[in-house]
C-alpha positions as CSV (number, residue, x, y, z in Angstrom):
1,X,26.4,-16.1,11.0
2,X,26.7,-19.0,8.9
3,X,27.0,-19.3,5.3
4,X,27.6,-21.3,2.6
5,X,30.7,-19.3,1.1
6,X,32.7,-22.3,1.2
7,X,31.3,-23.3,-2.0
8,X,33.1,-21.1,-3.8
9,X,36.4,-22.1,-3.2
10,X,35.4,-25.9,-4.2
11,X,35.2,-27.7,-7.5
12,X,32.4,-29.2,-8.9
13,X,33.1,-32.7,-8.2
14,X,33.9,-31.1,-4.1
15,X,30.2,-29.3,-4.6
16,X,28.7,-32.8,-5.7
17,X,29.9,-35.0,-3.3
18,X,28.6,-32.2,-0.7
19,X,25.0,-32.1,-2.5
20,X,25.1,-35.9,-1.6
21,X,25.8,-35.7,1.7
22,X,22.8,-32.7,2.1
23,X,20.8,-35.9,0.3
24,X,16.9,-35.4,-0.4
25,X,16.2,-35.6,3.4
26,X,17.5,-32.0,3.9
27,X,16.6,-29.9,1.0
28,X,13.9,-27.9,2.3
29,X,17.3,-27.1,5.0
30,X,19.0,-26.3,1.8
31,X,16.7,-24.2,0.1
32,X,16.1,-22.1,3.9
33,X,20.2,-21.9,3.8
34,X,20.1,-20.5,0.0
35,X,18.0,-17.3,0.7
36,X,20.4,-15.8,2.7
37,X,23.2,-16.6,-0.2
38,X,24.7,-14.5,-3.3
39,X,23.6,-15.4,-6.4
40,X,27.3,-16.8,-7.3
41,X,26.7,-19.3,-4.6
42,X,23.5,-20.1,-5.9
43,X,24.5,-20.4,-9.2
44,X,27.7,-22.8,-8.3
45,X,24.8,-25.5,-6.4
46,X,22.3,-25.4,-9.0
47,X,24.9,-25.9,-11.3
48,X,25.9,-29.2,-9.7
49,X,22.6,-30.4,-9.4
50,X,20.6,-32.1,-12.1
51,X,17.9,-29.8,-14.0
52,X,15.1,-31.1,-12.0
53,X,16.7,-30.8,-9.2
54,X,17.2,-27.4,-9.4
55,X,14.1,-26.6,-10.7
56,X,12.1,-27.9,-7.4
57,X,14.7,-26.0,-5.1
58,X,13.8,-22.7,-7.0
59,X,10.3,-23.3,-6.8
60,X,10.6,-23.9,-2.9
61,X,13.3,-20.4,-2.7
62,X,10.2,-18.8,-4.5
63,X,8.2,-20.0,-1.6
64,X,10.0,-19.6,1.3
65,X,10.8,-15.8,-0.2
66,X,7.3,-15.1,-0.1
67,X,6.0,-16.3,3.3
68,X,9.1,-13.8,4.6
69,X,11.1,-16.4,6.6
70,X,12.7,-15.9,10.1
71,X,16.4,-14.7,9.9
72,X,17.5,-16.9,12.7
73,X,15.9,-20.1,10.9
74,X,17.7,-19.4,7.5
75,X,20.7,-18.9,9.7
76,X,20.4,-21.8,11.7
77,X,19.3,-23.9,8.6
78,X,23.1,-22.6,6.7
79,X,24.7,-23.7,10.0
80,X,23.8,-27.4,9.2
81,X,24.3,-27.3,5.8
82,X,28.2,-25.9,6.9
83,X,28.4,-28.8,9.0
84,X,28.3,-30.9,6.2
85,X,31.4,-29.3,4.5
């Protein structure tokens, strides 16, 4: 299964030039990726992001959390996001 783990073993400026490459055009991807993720990854993305930012991708987690969203979705959604790496 795919995951975002990576993350952890990058820096901040590594994290940021990776939140770029995700760009606006796949953040709902992002979001779908982030449910299946520990908070430390979490933590380490919103970090990198700018306040509001991270504040909409909650918002959509809180969402997505609550409609109860397909395993194999999530996964496939961390796959792309891992491509990106």
């Amino acid at each position: 299964m795919a995951n975002l783990n990576k993350i952890k073993q990058m820096n901040d400026t590594q994290i940021q030039e990776w939140l770029r490459k995700v760009g606006r055009e796949n953040v709902e991807k992002l979001g779908m990726a982030m449910l299946g993720e520990c908070d430390e990854v979490q933590d380490l993305i919103y970090k990198n992001m700018s306040q509001r930012a991270g504040e909409m991708l909650r918002k959509d987690i809180n969402k997505y959390k609550m409609k109860g969203m397909n395993e194999k979705y999530i996964s496939s959604c961390a796959a792309e996001m891992e491509k990106l790496f």
